[in-house]
C-alpha positions in Angstrom: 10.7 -36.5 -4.3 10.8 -40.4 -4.4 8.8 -43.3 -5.2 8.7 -46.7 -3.7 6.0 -49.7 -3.6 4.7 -50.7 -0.5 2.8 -54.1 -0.2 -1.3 -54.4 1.3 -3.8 -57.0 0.8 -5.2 -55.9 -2.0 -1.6 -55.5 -3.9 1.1 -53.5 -4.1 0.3 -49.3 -3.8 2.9 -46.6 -5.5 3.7 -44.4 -2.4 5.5 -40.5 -2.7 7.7 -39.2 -0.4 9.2 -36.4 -0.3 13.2 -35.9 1.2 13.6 -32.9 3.5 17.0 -32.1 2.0 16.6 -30.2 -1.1 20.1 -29.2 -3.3 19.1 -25.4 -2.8 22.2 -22.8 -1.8 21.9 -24.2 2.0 21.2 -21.4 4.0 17.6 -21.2 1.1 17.3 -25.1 1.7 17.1 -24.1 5.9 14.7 -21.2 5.0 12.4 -23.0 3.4 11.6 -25.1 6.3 11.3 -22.6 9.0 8.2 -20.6 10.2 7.3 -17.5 9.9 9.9 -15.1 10.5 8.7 -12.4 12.8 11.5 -11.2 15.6 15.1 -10.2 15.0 16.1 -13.5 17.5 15.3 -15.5 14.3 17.2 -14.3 12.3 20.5 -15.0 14.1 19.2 -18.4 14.6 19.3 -18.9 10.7 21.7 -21.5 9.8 24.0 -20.7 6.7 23.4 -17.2 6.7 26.2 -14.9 6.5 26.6 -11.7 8.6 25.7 -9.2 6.2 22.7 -11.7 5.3 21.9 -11.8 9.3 21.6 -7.7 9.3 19.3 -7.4 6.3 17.0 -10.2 8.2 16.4 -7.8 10.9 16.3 -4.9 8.7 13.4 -6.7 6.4 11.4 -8.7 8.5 8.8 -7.9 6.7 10.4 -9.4 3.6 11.6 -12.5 4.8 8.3 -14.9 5.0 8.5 -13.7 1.0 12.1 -14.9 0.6 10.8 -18.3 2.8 8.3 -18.9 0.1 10.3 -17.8 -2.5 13.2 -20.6 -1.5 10.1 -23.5 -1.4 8.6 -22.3 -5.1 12.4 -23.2 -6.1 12.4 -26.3 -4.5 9.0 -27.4 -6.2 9.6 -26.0 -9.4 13.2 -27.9 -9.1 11.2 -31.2 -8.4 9.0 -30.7 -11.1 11.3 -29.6 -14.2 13.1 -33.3 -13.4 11.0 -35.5 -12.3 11.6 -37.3 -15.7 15.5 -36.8 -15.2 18.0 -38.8 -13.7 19.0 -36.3 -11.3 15.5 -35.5 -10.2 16.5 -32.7 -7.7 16.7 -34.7 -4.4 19.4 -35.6 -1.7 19.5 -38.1 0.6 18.4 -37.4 3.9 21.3 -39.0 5.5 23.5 -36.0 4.3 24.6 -33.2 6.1 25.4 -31.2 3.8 23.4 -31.1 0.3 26.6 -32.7 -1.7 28.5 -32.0 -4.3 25.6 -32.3 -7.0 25.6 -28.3 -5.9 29.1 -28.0 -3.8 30.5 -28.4 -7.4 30.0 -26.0 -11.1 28.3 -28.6 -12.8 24.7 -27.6 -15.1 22.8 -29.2 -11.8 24.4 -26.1 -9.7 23.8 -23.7 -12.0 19.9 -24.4 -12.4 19.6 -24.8 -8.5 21.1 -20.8 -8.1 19.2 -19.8 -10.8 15.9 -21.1 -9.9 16.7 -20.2 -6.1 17.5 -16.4 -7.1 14.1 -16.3 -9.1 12.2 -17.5 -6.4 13.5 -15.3 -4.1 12.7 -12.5 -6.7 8.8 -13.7 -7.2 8.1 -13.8 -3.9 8.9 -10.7 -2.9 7.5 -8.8 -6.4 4.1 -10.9 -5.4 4.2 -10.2 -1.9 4.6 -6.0 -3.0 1.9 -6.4 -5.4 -0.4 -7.8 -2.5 -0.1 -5.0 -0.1 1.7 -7.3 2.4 4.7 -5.0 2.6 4.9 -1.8 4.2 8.5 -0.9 2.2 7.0 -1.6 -1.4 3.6 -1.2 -3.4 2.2 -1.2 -6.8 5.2 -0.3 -9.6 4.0 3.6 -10.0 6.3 4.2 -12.8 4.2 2.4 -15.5 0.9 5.2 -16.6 -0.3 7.3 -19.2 -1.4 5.5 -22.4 0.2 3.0 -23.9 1.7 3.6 -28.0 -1.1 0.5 -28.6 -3.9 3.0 -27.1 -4.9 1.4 -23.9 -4.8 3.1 -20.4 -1.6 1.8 -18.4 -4.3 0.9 -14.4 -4.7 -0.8 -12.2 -1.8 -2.5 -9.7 1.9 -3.2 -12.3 3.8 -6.1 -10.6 6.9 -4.3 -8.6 9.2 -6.0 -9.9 12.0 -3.7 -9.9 11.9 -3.9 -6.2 11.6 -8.0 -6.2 15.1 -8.2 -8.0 16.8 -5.4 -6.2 16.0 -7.6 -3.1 17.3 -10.7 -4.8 20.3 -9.3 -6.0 21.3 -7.6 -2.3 20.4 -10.7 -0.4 20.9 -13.6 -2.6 23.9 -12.3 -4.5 26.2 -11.2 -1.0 27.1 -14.6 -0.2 29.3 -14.6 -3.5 30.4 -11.2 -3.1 31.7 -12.1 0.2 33.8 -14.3 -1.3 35.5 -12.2 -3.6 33.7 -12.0 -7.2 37.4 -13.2 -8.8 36.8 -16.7 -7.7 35.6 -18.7 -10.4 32.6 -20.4 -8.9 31.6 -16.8 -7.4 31.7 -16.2 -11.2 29.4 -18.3 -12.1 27.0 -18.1 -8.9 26.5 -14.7 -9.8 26.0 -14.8 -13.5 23.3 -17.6 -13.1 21.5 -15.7 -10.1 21.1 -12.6 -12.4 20.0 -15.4 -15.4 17.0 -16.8 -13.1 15.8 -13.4 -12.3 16.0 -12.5 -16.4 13.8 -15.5 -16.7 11.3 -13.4 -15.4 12.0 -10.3 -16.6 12.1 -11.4 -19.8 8.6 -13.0 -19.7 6.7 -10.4 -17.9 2.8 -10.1 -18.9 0.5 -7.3 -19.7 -3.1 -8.0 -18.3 -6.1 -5.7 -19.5 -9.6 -5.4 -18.4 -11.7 -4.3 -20.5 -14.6 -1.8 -19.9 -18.2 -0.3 -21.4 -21.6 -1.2 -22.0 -22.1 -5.1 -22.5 -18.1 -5.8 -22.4 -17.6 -3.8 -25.0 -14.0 -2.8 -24.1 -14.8 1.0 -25.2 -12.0 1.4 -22.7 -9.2 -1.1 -21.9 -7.1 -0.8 -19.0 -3.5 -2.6 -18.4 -0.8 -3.7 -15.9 2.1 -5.7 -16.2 2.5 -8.8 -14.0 4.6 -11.5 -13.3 4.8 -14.7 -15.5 3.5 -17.7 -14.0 6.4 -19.0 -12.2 6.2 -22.8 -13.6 6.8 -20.4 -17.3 9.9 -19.4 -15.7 10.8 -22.8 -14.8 10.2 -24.1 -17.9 12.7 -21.0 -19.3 15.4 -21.8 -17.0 14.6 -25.5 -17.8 15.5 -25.0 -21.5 18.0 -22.7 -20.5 20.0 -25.9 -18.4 19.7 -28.2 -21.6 21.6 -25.7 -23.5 24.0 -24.5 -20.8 27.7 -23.4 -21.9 30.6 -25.1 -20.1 33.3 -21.7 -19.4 35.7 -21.6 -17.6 38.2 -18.3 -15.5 40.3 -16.4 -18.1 41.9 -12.7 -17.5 40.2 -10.5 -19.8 41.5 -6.9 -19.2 42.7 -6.1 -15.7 39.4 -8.7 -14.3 38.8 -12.2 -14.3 36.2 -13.2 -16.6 34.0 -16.4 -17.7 34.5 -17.4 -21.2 33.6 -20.7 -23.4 35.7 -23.9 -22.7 35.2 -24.2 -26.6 36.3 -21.8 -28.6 33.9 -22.7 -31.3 30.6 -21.8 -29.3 29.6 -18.1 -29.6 29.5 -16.4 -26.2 27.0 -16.7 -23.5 24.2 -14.1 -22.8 23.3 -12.6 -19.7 20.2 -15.2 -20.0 22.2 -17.9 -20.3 23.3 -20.7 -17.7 26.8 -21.6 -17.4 29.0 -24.1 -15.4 32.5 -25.0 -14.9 32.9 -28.9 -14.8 30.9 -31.7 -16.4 28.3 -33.7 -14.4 28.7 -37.1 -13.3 25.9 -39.6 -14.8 23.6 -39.6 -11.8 23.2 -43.7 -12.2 24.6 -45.4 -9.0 23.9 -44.1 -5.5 26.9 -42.4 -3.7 26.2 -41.4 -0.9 29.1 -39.2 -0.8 28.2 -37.0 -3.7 24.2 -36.6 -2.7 23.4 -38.8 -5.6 20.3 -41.4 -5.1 20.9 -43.0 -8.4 18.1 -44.2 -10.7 17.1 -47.6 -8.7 14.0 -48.0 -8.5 12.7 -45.4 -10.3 9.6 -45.4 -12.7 10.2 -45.5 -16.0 8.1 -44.7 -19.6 8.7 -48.0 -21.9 7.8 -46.5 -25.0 10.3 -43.2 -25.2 12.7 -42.5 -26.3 13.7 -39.7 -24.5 15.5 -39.0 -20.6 12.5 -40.4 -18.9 12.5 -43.7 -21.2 13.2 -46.9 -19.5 16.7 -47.5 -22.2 18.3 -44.1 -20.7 16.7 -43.7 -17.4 18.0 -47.1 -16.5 21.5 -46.6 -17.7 21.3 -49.8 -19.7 20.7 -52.1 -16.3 17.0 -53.3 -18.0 13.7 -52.9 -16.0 11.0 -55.0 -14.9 7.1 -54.5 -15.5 4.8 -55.0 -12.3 0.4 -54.7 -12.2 -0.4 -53.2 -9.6 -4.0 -51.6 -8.4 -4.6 -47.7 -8.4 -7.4 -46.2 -6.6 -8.7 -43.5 -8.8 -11.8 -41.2 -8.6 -14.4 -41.7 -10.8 -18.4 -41.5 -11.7 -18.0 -37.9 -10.5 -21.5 -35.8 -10.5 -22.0 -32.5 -9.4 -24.9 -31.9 -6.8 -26.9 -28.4 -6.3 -25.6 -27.0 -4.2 -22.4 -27.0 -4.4 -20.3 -29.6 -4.3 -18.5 -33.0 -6.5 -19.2 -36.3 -4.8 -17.4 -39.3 -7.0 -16.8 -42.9 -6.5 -13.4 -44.6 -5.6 -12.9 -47.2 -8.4 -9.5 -49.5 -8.5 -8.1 -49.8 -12.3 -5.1 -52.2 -13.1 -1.9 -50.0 -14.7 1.4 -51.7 -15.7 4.1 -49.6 -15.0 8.1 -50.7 -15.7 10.6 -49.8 -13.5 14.4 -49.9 -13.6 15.8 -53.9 -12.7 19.0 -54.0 -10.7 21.0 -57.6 -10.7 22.5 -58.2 -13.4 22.4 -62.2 -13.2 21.7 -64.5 -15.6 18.9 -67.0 -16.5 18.3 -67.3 -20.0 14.9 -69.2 -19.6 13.3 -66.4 -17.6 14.8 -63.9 -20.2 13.5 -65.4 -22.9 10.1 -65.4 -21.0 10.3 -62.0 -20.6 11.4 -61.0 -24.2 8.0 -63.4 -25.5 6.0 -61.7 -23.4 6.8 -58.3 -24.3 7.1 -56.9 -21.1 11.6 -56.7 -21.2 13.6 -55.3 -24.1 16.0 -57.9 -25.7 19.2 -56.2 -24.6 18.1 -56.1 -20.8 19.8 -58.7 -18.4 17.8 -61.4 -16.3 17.2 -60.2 -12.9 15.8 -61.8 -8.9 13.0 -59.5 -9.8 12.5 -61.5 -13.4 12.7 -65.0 -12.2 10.2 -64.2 -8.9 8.0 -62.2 -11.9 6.2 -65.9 -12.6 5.0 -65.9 -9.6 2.9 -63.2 -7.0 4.4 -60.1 -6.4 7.2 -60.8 -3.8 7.1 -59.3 -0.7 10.6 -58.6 -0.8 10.9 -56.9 -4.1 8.0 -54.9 -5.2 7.1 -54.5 -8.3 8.1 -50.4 -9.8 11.3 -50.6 -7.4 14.6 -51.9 -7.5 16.4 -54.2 -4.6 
């Protein structure tokens, strides 16, 4: 997802876009984007898949419009957990390949496979749950009454079957490799760590039943998290990620802390091989769109603050008009009917020359709307005057 500032007569509008190319394992990425997948012929038409990958397409038909939706929950949930971040989980579209943001073992890659094998494990739990599948139903093996004294009912999320399916057709790409290899290594731990994420925060749901709601009787079932909750896991799970890397450990290859000092990883736990790069400039290379441009929040202090999301380039403040909904009133019935009203928001966005004009500076700094350390910019000195239709305002040139 990306933002840029379009100009109209009534003043500049913040527009969305979305990039087609997503940093998911590829052959995901390509899934994502197709139909539904209903005749063997598809499946050998699936770029990036393996062979072994192709067979258990025409083996699972049935499961494969789960594993589609699985792959786009990852890249939505992707999106989402860094839209604040400098990497904010898109490529460019110009790329034919997704780049080396996921090519390489950095913390980036590791979130990607993890959040990719949990989608992929979702999807299908969700999909048995629903009664679309003819191979998998309701998880039978949870019944009787519970030590807390309610009735184990009602339809248990399979998801015993969700991650067997993830781990046989997610997890043979690596294994086709040869699990020695050191970014087979990691692939596969952090494919089994997104589908703990889920495991670990499964749910129990009651119902409750008797006279008046009563609950003389409660009946249970376990169920999937929500999967933004796993996202949010896996989320924290990337800020604390260890950096490992191959040692021999026996008569097998093993991952182990760069540092000695840190205590082993978990199985829950994200690792990664090499450092990431800063995410700042654009290379087109690498996959990386950089930070130009990008909307930033001038009073934190955090990633998504205009100091750090700008890498220390400055930013510039624009007005711009937003067209909201409002004066909403509900009418019998049934429906909402609202007003569009426009409302003025500044926003401050990341600057990009780095020239100099003290005058225009000092303007800025009086009127509040630039830090003192930030340089003078085109965008600055054309800031006196109208928007420019050159340089919107919330973008970078």
């Amino acid at each position: 997802m990306a933002s840029s500032w379009e100009w109209t007569e009534r003043g500049w509008r913040l527009c969305i876009s979305f990039h087609p190319h997503h940093p998911l394992p590829r052959y995901l990425a390509k899934l994502s984007s197709v139909g539904s997948i209903s005749e063997e012929e598809t499946c050998e038409k699936l770029k990036g898949l393996i062979q072994r990958q192709v067979q258990m397409c025409k083996r699972n038909l049935e499961v494969m419009d789960s594993v589609r939706r699985g792959a786009q929950l990852a890249i939505e949930e992707c999106q989402y957990q860094f839209r604040n971040r400098r990497w904010n989980c898109s490529t460019l579209d110009s790329l034919p390949v997704f780049g080396k943001v996921v090519t390489q073992g950095t913390r980036e890659a590791a979130f990607v496979y993890a959040i990719s094998s949990a989608g992929v494990a979702f999807a299908v739990t969700r999909a048995c749950s629903s009664g679309e599948l003819e191979k998998c139903g309701c998880d039978r093996t949870v019944h009787g009454v519970s030590p807390q004294g309610f009735q184990w009912s009602g339809c248990s999320d399979n998801i015993a079957y969700g991650v067997a399916f993830s781990q046989s057709f997610v997890d043979v790409r690596e294994r086709s490799k040869g699990a020695s290899s050191s970014r087979a290594l990691m692939n596969l731990h952090n494919n089994e760590a997104g589908r703990k994420a889920i495991l670990t925060h499964m749910r129990v749901e009651c119902k409750c039943h008797g006279v008046s709601g009563s609950c003389e009787v409660k009946t249970c079932w376990r169920a999937v998290p929500p999967f933004r909750q796993v996202g949010h896991a896996l989320k924290e799970k990337f800020d604390g990620a260890t950096e490992v890397e191959p040692r021999r450990v026996g008569s097998s290859r093993a991952l182990v802390p760069r540092n000695a000092q840190f205590k082993p990883h978990t199985d829950e736990d994200l690792v990664y091989l090499e450092p990431s790069p800063d995410f700042c400039e654009q290379d087109m290379r690498s996959g990386v769109l950089g930070t130009r441009g990008r909307t930033c929040n001038k009073t934190s202090k955090a990633i998504d603050g205009c100091e750090l999301l700008c890498c220390g380039r400055g930013f510039h403040t624009a007005q711009v008009e937003l067209a909201e909904r409002c004066s909403c009133k509900f009418h019998w019935c049934c429906f909402v009917k609202c007003r569009q009203c426009q409302r003025l928001a500044r926003y401050w966005a990341i600057s990009l020359d780095d020239g100099e004009d003290r005058d225009v500076r000092a303007h800025f700094v009086a009127a509040g709307t630039m830090p003192r350390g930030s340089q003078s910019s085109k965008m600055q000195r054309q800031s006196r005057k109208s928007p420019p239709a050159k340089a919107p305002p919330g973008s970078c040139t």
